[in-house]
Each structure stands twice: as structure tokens, then as C-alpha cells.
Legacy VTK file of the C-alpha trace (Angstrom):
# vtk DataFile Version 3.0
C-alpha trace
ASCII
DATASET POLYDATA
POINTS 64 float
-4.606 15.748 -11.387
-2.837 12.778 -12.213
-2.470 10.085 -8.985
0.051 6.689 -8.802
-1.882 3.578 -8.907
-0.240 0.421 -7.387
-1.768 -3.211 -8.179
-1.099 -6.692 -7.760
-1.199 -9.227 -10.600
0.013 -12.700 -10.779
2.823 -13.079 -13.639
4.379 -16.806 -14.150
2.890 -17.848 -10.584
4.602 -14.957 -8.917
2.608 -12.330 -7.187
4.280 -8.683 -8.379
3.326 -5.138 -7.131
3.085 -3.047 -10.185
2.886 0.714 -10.438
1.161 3.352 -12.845
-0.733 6.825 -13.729
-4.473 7.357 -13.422
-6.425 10.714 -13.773
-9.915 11.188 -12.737
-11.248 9.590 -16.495
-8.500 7.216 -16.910
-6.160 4.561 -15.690
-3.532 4.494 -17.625
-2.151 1.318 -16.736
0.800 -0.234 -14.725
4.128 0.216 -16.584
6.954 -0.202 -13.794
7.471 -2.247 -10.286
9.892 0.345 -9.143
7.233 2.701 -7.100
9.709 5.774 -7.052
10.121 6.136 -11.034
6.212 5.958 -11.112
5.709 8.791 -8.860
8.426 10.891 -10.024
6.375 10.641 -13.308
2.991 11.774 -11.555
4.972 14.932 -10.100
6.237 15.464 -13.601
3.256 14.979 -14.866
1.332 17.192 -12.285
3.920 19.969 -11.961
4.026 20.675 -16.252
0.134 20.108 -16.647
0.206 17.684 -19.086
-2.945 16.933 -20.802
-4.304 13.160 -20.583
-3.692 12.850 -24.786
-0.208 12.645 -23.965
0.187 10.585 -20.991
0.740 7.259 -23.152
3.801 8.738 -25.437
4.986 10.218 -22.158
5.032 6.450 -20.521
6.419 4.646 -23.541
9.325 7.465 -24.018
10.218 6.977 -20.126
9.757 3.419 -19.274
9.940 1.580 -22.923
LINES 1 65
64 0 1 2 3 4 5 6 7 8 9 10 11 12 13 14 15 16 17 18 19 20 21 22 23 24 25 26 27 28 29 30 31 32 33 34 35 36 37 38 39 40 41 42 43 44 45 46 47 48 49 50 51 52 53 54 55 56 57 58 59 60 61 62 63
């Protein structure tokens, strides 16, 4: 079951909230600040079943 992650980093002195995919094994990193895109992509993700190898082409095709 794939979950949204949220995290804070620190980009050009600015404190941003970003947002990403994890699954029990693996975080797949944060890829948007827009927290509604991010889990509209975990219920996508959950609801079709989609196995962890394809998690990363599934991010770049959607956000990249």
C-alpha cells in the first residue's frame, strides 16, 4: 500500500513543504509541493495495484 509522504527541506534559504510516494520498503522521494496531485497519485497508485518497479516511470511521466 502506497502512503503520501510530506517533508520539509530548505531550498535557496526558503523553507518548502514537499510531497511524495512511499511503500512499506521504499520512499520514493518528494517530487511536487502541490499536496493534492501527490495524493491523487497514491489513490491511483493504490486503486490499479501498481507494483513498486514502476512507481519511478509512473512519477517522471506525471510530474516531469
Amino acid at each position: 500500500m502506497y502512503v503520501l509522504t510530506k517533508n520539509s527541506r530548505r531550498i535557496e534559504d526558503n523553507e518548502v513543504i514537499l510531497f511524495g510516494v512511499a511503500d512499506e520498503s521504499h520512499d520514493f522521494g518528494d517530487f511536487t509541493d502541490d499536496m493534492t496531485k501527490a495524493a491523487n497519485l497514491v489513490e491511483l497508485l493504490n486503486s490499479q495495484n501498481v507494483e513498486s518497479i514502476h512507481v519511478h516511470d509512473i512519477i517522471e511521466d506525471f510530474f516531469y
